[in-house]
C-alpha positions, 0 to 999 in steps of 0.5 A: 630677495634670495629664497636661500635657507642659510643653515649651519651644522654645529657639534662636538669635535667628530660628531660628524658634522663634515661627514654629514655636509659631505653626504648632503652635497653628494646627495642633492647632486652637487658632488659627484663623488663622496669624500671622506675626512679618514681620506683626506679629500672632504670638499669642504676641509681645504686647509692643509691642517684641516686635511692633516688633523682631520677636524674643521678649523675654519667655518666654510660654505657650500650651496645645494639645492633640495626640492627646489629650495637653494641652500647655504650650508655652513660647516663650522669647527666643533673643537672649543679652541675655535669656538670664536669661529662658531660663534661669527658663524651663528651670529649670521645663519636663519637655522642650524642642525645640531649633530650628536653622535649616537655614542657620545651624546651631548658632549661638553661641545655640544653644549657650547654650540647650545648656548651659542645658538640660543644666545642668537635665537637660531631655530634648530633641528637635531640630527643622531648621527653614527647609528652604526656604530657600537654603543648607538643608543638613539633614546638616550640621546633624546633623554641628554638634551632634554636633561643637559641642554633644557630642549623641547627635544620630540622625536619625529624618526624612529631608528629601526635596530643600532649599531650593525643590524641600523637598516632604516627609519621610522618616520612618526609623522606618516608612519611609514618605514623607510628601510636601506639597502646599499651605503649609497643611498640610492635603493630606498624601499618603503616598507611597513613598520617591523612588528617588533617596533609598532607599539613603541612608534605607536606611543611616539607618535601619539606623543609627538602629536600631543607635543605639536598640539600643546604649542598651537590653541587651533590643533590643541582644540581639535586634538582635543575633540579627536586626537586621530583628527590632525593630519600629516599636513597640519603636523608638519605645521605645527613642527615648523610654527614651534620650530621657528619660534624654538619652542620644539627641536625635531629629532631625526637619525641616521648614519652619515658615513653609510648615507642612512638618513640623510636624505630625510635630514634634508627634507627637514632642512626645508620643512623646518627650518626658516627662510630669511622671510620667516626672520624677524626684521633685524634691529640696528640703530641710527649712528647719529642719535642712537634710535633703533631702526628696523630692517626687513628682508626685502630687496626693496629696503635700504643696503645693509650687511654685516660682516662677520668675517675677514679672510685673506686669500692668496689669489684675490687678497683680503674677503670680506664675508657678507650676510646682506640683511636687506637691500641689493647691491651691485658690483662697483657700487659703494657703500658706507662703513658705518662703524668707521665713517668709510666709504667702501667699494664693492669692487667684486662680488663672489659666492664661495663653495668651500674654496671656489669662488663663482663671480656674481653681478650683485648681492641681494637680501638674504645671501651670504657673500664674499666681497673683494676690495673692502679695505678699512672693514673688519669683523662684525662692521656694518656696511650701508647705503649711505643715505640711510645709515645703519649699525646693526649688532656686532659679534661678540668673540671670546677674549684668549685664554692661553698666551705664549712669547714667540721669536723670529729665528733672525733678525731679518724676520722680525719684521715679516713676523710682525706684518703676518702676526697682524694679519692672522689678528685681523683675521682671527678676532680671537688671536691677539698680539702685542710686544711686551715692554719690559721683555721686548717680547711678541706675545700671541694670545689665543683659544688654546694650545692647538689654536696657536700651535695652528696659527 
């Protein structure tokens, strides 16, 4: 069983999602040097137009250890035309950290991302990012979710000043600040709380302990008899009993860019958010008469995966991407397409960090992987042990919005056209094509004008 949290960062188009992603691998020492999107050297943007454009196109994964715990991290797009993108990436992940820029708020996005994650029952934590800069207004942003997206959204930090003078945070559960002195993250000095801001983070955390006590009948009884009587350990309970169950979505800040926050960002990751053991047992059902089966997180249960995505990589040919919901398997097994009636075999096991791949002996509950040689699988298929058959939900991709009719400039590629046009299809579940009959046309189909300008 892999102890693994699988957490995806979801936002609006330059929010600070893969600022935020790259400050997090530098900070849990996986990257010794930061990238910046404004460079063009993110670890996590691989792709020649991600690097060009300056926004993510294709969700990625990286893995980072923080406190001992292993963490999947999944960056996905934030731009509406790859929307179908976040939505195989959430259909997969155990929490997410909802990014909103300071200025902006909750943008239309953002909303998108919401309602994607809710549909999916994905716990979340938000995180105001970009603090420094002009316009930042931490409360506002608070008020937004709570008016725009109906969140339980309780704040357990306190920005100290915005824009130029933001120097640190206030932690409302300790009540201690944490106040920055460099852009590295490195000179951390715990301080007393500035004067100026004492009453305000004396009402937020009175407020945030009335909140965390309404959605537990034992610390609503002894908040009752003393309101001062729970303690920093059963505060953090109740934030991650209410958390999981999306009764409550924490609210943290920080500025990415200048590496403010994030370490406590991530402290909140592990507190917080689920592992896969805290994940209810995934509902599936018999491909033969149709009753519904249960599969636990355990390494001890029946293999079953889905696939959420298919990528084409030029070095090893197609991927399968992987979350493994119960059961282990090696590589060199087989396993059943339960969609098709297939039988496939696992003939390499990969774990991808952005672009690189580290070769694995076997896969177990929890993980998400990439597989080298499933040749009839396609996005949202369930792959099972054959002798206890399985088909879990699949994903469900929004239909195109935009068509186009696009022609080879000779003859002699229409044929190449055709063969790459299916395999971008087979990629991509929101890009269609087909010819038109009373043109003679190709049509591609997609999310929008840059998708297909991308494709």
């Amino acid at each position: 069983m892999s102890g693994s949290l699988t957490v995806g960062l979801l936002a609006h188009v330059d929010a600070g999602k893969t600022t935020l992603s790259e400050a997090m691998l530098y900070q849990s020492g996986t990257l010794r040097r930061l990238g910046r999107v404004d460079h063009r050297d993110a670890f996590l943007d691989t792709d020649v137009q991600e690097r060009e454009r300056g926004i993510t196109i294709f969700s990625k994964q990286a893995e980072i250890s923080w406190q001992g715990r292993a963490i999947t991290l999944v960056d996905t797009p934030g731009h509406v035309d790859f929307s179908g993108e976040t939505e195989r990436a959430l259909r997969v992940l155990d929490g997410a950290v909802a990014v909103f820029c300071a200025k902006g708020g909750v943008e239309p996005q953002s909303e998108t991302v919401w309602r994607q994650a809710t549909k999916y029952g994905v716990p979340r934590i938000a995180y105001v990012n970009k603090m420094d800069i002009m316009g930042a207004n931490f409360m506002r942003v608070v008020q937004m979710m709570k008016d725009r997206l109906g969140a339980n959204a309780v704040p357990i930090q306190l920005p100290i000043g915005a824009e130029a003078t933001f120097r640190g945070i206030i932690d409302l559960i300790t009540m201690k600040a944490e106040v920055y002195y460099d852009d590295e993250g490195k000179d951390i000095r715990e301080e007393a709380i500035p004067a100026d801001l004492l009453d305000q983070a004396q009402l937020m955390h009175e407020e945030l302990v009335e909140a965390v006590a309404a959605e537990n009948d034992d610390l609503m009884e002894k908040y009752l008899d003393d309101p001062e009587s729970l303690t920093v350990e059963e505060i953090k309970a109740g934030i991650r009993h209410a958390t999981v169950h999306n009764r409550m979505t924490p609210v943290l800040c920080g500025t990415s860019y200048r590496n403010k926050g994030v370490q406590p960002l991530l402290d909140a990751i592990v507190y917080y958010l689920p592992s896969p053991l805290d994940i209810p047992a995934i509902v599936g059902k018999d491909p033969h008469s149709g009753e519904p089966v249960e599969r636990h997180p355990s390494d001890d249960e029946p293999f079953s995966a889905l696939a959420f995505k298919i990528m084409v990589d030029p070095f090893v040919g197609k991927l399968a991407f992987l979350r493994v919901y119960s059961g282990k398997i090696s590589a060199g097994q087989t396993a059943l397409n339960a969609e098709k009636s297939k039988r496939e075999r696992f003939n390499r096991i990969v774990l991808m960090h952005a672009n690189h791949r580290e070769e694995l002996d076997a896969a177990y509950a929890g993980e998400i992987v990439a597989v080298v040689g499933l040749n009839n699988t396609s996005t949202g298929d369930t792959l099972c042990d054959e002798k206890a058959p399985v088909i879990l939900e699949s994903i469900d991709c929004p239909d195109p919005v935009i068509q186009v009719a696009i022609e080879p400039r000779s003859k002699a590629g229409m044929e190449k056209m055709s063969i790459a046009l299916q395999r971008l299809a087979e990629e991509d579940p929101t890009f269609r094509t087909w010819t038109d009959h009373e043109t003679g046309q190709t049509i591609i189909a997609g999310m929008g004008e840059l998708h297909l300008e991308i494709i």
